[in-house]
C-alpha positions in Angstrom: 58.7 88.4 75.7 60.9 87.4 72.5 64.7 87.0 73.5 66.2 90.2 71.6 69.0 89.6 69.0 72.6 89.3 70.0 73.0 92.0 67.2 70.7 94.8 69.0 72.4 94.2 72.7 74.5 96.8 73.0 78.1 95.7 74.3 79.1 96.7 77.8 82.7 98.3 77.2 84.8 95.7 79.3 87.2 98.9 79.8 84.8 101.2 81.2 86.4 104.5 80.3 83.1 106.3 80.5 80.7 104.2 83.0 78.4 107.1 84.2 78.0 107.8 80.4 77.4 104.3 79.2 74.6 103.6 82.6 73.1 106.8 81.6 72.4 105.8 78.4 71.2 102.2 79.6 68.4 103.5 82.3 66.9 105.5 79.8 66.2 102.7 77.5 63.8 100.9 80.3 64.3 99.2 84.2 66.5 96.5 82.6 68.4 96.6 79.1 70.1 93.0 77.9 73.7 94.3 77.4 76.4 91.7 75.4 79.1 90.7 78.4 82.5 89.3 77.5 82.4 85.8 76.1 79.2 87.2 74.6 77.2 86.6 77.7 74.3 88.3 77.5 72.6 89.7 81.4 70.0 92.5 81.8 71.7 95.9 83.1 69.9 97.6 85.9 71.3 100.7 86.5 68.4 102.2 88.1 68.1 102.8 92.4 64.8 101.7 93.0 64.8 98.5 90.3 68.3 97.1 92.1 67.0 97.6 95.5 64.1 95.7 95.0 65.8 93.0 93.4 69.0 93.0 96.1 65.5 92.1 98.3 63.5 89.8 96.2 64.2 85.9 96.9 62.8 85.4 92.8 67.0 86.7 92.6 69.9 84.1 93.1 73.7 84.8 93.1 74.1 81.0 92.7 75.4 80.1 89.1 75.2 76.4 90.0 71.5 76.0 90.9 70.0 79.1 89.2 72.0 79.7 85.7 71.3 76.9 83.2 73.3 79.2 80.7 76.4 78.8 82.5 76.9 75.4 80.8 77.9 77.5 77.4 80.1 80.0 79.4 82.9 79.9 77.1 87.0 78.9 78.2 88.5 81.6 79.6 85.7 83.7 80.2 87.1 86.6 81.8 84.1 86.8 84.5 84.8 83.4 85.8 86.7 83.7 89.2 84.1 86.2 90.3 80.6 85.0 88.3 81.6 81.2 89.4 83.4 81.7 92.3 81.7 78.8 95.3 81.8 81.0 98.3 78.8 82.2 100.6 78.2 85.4 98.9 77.2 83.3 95.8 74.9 80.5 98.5 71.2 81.1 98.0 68.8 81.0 100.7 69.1 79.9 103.9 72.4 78.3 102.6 73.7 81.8 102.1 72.7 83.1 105.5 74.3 80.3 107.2 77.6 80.6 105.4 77.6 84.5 106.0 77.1 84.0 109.7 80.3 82.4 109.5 82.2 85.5 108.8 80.5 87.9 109.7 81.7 88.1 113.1 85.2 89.5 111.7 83.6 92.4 110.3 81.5 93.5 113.1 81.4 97.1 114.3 83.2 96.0 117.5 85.8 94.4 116.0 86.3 97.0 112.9 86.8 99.7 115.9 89.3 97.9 117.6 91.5 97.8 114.2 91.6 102.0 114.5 94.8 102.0 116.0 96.4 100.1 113.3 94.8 101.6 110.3 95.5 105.2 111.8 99.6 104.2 112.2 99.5 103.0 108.9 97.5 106.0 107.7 100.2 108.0 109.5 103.2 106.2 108.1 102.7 106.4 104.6 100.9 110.3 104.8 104.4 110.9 106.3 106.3 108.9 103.3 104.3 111.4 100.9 105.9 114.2 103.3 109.3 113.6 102.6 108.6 114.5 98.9 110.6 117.2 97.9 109.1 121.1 97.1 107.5 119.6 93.8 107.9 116.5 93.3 104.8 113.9 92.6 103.6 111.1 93.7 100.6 108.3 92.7 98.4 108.5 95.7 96.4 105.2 94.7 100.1 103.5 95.2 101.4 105.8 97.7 98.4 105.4 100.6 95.3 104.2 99.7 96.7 100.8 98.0 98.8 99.8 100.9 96.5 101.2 103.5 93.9 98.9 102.9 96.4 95.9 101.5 97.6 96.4 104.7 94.6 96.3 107.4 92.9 93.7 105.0 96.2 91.1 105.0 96.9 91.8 109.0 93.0 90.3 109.3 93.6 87.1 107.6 96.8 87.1 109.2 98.3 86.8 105.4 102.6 87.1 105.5 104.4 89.7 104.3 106.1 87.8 101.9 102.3 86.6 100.4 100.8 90.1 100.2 101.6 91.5 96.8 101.3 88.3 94.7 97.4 88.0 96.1 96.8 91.6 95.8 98.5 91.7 92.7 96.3 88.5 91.8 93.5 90.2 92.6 94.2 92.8 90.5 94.6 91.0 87.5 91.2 89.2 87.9 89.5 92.5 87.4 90.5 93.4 84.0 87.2 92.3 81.9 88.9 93.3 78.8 91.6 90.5 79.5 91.8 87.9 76.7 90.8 84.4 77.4 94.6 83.6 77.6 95.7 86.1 80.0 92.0 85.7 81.9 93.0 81.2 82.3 96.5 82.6 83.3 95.3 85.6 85.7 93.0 82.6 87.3 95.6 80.4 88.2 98.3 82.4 89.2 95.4 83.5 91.8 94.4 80.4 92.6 98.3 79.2 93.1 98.7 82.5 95.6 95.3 81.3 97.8 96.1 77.7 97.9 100.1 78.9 99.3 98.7 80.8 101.7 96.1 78.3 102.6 98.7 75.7 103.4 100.7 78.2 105.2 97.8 79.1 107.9 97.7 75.4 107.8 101.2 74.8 109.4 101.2 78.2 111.3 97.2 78.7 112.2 96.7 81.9 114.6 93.7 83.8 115.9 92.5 85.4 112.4 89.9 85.1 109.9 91.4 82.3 107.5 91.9 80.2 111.0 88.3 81.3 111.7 87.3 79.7 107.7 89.5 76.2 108.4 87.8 75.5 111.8 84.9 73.2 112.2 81.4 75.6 112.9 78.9 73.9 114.9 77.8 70.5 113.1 79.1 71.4 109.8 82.4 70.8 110.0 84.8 72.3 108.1 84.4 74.0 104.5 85.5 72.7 101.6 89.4 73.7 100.4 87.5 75.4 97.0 85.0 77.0 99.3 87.8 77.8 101.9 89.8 79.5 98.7 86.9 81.6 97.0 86.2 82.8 100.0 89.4 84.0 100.7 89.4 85.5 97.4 86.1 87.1 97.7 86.6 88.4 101.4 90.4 89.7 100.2 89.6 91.4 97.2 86.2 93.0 98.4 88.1 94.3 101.7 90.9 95.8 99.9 89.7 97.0 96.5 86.7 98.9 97.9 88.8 100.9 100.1 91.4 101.3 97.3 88.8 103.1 95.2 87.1 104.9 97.6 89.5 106.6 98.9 91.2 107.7 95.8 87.9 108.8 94.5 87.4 111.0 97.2 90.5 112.8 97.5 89.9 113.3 93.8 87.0 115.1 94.4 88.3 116.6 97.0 91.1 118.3 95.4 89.5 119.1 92.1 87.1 120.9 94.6 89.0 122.8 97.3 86.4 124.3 98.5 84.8 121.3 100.3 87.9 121.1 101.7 87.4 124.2 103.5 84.1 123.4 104.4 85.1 120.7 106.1 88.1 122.4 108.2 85.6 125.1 109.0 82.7 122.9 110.4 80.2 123.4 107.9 80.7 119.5 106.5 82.3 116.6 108.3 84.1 113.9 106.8 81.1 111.8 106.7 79.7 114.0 104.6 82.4 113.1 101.9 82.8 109.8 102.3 79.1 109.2 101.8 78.9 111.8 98.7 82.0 109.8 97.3 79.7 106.1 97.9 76.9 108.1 95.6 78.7 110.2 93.5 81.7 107.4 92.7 81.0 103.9 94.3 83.8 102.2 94.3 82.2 98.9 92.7 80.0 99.1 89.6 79.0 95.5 88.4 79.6 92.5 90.9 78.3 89.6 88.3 75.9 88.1 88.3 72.8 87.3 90.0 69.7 85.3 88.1 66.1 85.1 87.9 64.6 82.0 90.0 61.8 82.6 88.7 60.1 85.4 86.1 60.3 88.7 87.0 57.9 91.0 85.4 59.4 94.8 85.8 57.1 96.6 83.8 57.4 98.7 80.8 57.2 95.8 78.8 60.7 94.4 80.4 59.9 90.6 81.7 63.1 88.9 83.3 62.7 85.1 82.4 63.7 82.3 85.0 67.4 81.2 84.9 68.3 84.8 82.7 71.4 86.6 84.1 71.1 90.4 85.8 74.0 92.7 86.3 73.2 95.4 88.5 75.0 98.5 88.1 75.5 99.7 91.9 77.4 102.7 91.6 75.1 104.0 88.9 72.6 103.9 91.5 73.5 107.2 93.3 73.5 109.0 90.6 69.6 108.0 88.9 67.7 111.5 88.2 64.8 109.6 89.8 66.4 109.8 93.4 68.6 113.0 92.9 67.2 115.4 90.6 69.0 117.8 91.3 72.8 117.7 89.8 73.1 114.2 90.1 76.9 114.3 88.1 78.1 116.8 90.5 80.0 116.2 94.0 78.4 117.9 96.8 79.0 116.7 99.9 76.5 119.6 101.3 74.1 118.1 99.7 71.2 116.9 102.5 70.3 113.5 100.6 73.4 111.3 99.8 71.4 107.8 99.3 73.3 105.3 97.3 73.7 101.5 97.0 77.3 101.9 96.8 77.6 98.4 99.2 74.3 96.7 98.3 71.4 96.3 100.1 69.5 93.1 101.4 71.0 89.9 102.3 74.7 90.4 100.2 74.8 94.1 102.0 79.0 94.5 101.9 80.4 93.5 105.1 83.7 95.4 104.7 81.0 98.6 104.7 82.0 99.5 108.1 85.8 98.7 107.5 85.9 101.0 104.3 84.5 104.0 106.2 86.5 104.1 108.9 89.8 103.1 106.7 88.6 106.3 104.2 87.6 108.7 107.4 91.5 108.2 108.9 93.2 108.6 105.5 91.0 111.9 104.8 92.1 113.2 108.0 95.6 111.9 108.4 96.2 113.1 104.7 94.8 117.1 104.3 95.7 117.1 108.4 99.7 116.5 107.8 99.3 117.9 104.0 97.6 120.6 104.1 98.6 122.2 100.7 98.5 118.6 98.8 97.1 119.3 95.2 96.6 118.0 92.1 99.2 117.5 89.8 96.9 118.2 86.6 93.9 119.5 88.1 92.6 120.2 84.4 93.2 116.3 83.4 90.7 113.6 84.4 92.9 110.8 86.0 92.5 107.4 84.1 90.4 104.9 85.3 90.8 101.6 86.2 90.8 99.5 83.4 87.5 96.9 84.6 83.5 97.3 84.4 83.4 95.8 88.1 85.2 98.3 90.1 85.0 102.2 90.1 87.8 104.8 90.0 90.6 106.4 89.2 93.5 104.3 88.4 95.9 106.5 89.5 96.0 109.7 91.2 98.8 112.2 90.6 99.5 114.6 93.4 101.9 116.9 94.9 102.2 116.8 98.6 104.3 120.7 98.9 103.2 122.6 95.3 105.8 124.9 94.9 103.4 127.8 94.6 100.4 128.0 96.8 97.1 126.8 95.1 94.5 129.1 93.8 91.2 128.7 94.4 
């Protein structure tokens, strides 16, 4: 299959103010479309369900840039993908590489040990819902910033064990990396002032190790030995960022839909839906991550319809368009309806790179839900007629703030 010209790919908006829109579009044109990244990278976009679960599965599909991408060698300066596309943690290994890595962390984020973090993420839940209650008759507040940021920043920092002092640089860090539309000025600067943050609080667990995940990262495992400090770092950043910015967005995303549907509300409080039913209509309706780049062809990859993936070519799968594919729900696939009886998504992957922090950001999202409409039960949207902005970054999903008021003056209609 020819290579198609740079000047038919259409260009990914690196802002994503309409992603649904702009995926819809894209799975109509065929199983994969080549799309023009920043830097002018140009990937195949799979944005439909069955197409990225059966690539999330096939070993003919690497995350590794290093063995896998002979195009990253013309990835420009500054290219604002870099900290996440070129990142050398497990989650890009390949192979049996990757699984070994994996195992090494794994073990934070098992069910067992996620459960016995309850108690913590429900007093924190608790602390900041009753912040929000203090509000005058009124008076607004972000909810991204007021409980589902420093929720998760929270939970995620106590499990590396990351100071107080340390938290908002990294999470601010973290931030920063996900603007795509960043200039390849402010993406170099955004990079190290990340990489400055990682490597402080590296050398701080260093002098003060304790019984956390980073101490888990710095000791030896089995026969070989430690990780590298750059592995040791990207993995921190990967493992940070993934456990708190999922959870930042989902959450968010679902009170959204939530309060711009009262009604599910009261389906809930009477029994008819739980909270599980939400949370896993939010993961289709709204993942909270879109694109996490890249992954590359090993080998060709022949989709059909004429699409034929060559070895070494760059794939960006578009995960939180999955849930919404006409193929999988044809019925109202735009719409939130947590009474709905199939909810499948890939909002946290599927295969070998299935999220770990799955379990984590379901059981951080169930507590807020209920800590939040339990001790607020009239909390509404501030402009329920205006669509919140979203965040300003083709890789994560949701709104980029959230405007509510805790005690409306006048009771809400509806």
């Amino acid at each position: 299959m020819d290579a198609v010209p740079l000047s038919r790919c259409p260009v990914l908006d690196p802002t994503a103010t309409a992603p649904h829109e702009e995926a819809a579009g894209l799975r109509a044109r065929g199983p994969a479309v080549r799309v023009e990244l920043p830097g002018g990278v140009i990937a195949w976009s799979v944005t439909r369900y069955d197409v990225i679960r059966a690539l999330t599965a096939d070993p003919r599909v690497s995350r590794d840039p290093y063995r896998h991408w002979p195009g990253r060698a013309h990835v420009p300066e500054g290219w604002a993908l870099r900290t996440v596309a070129l990142q050398r943690s497990f989650v890009n290994a390949y192979g049996s590489q990757h699984h070994e890595r994996r195992r090494r962390v794994s073990v934070s984020f098992s069910p067992r040990r996620v459960e016995a973090m309850r108690p913590r993420v429900q007093a924190t839940s608790e602390a900041l819902v009753d912040g929000m209650a203090r509000l005058a008759p009124g008076e607004r507040t972000d909810l991204r910033q007021a409980l589902s940021r420093p929720l998760t920043v929270t939970v995620i920092c106590d499990l590396f064990g990351v100071p107080e002092a340390m938290r908002e640089r990294i999470a601010g860090g973290v931030d920063a990396i996900l603007d795509t539309a960043a200039s390849p000025e402010r993406a170099r600067a955004n990079h190290a002032e990340l990489q400055a943050g990682l490597i402080e609080l590296l050398r701080h667990k260093r002098r003060h190790p304790g019984p956390d995940l980073v101490g888990d990262l710095l000791a030896p495992h089995g026969d070989a030995g430690p990780l590298p400090e750059q592995e040791v770092i990207d993995t921190l950043f990967l493992m940070l960022g993934a456990g708190f910015e999922t959870a930042v967005n989902l959450i968010t995303s679902a009170v959204h839909a939530l309060l711009a549907h009262p009604r599910h509300v009261d389906l809930v409080r009477g029994g008819v839906i739980g909270w599980n039913d939400v949370i896993e209509e939010t993961l289709r309706h709204e993942g909270p991550v879109m694109h996490l780049p890249l992954r590359y062809a090993v080998e060709d990859i022949d989709l059909g319809e004429g699409v034929l993936i060559r070895g070494g070519d760059p794939i960006l799968l578009a995960f939180a368009a999955a849930g919404r594919d006409p193929a999988v729900h044809p019925t109202a696939p735009d719409e939130f309806d947590p009474t709905r009886a199939d909810k499948r998504h890939l909002a946290f992957g599927h295969g070998t790179h299935f999220c770990l922090g799955a379990h984590l950001a379901r059981l951080e999202t169930d507590i807020a839900l209920r800590t939040l409409f339990g001790r607020l039960p009239a909390v509404a949207l501030a402009d329920p007629g205006r669509p919140p902005a979203r965040v300003a970054s083709f890789m994560v999903n949701g709104p980029d703030e959230l405007i509510v008021v805790p005690h409306p003056v006048t009771d809400r209609a509806g």
